[in-house]
C-alpha positions in Angstrom: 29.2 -1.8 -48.2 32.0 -1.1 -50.8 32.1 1.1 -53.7 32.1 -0.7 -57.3 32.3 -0.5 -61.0 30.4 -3.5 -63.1 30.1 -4.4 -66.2 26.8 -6.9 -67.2 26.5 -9.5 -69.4 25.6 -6.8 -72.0 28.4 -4.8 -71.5 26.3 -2.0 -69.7 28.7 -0.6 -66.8 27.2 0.0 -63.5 28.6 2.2 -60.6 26.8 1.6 -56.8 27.8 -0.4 -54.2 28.3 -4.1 -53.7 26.4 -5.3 -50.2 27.2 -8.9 -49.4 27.2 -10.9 -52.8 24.3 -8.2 -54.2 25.3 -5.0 -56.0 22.7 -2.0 -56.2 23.3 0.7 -58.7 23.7 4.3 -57.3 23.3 7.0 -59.3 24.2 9.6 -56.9 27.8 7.7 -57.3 28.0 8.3 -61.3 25.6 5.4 -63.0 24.1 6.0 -66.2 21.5 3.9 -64.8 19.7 6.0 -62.1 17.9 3.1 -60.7 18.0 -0.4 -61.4 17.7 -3.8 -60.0 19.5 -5.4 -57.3 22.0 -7.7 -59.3 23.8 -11.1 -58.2 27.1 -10.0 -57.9 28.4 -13.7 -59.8 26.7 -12.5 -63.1 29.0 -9.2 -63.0 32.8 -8.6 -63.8 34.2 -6.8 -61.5 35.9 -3.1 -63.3 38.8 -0.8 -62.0 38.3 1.9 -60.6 38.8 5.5 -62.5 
């Protein structure tokens, strides 16, 4: 399990953690989106870290 920031294919960023090739948003970790799908992790990009 690893910490990540994403950005979707709609430019809506994402902060969770990134569990095999899945990432699951976390809002306890800073997401605007308190819950939300499991997402494939090839249809993210992959953001730095603040």
């Amino acid at each position: 399990m690893k910490w990540a920031r994403v950005q979707s294919e709609d430019e809506t960023v994402f902060v969770g953690v990134i569990v095999n090739d899945t990432f699951e948003p976390r809002a306890d970790l800073g997401s605007d989106h308190v819950t939300g799908p499991i997402m494939d992790m090839n249809t993210l990009k992959l953001l730095p870290p603040v």
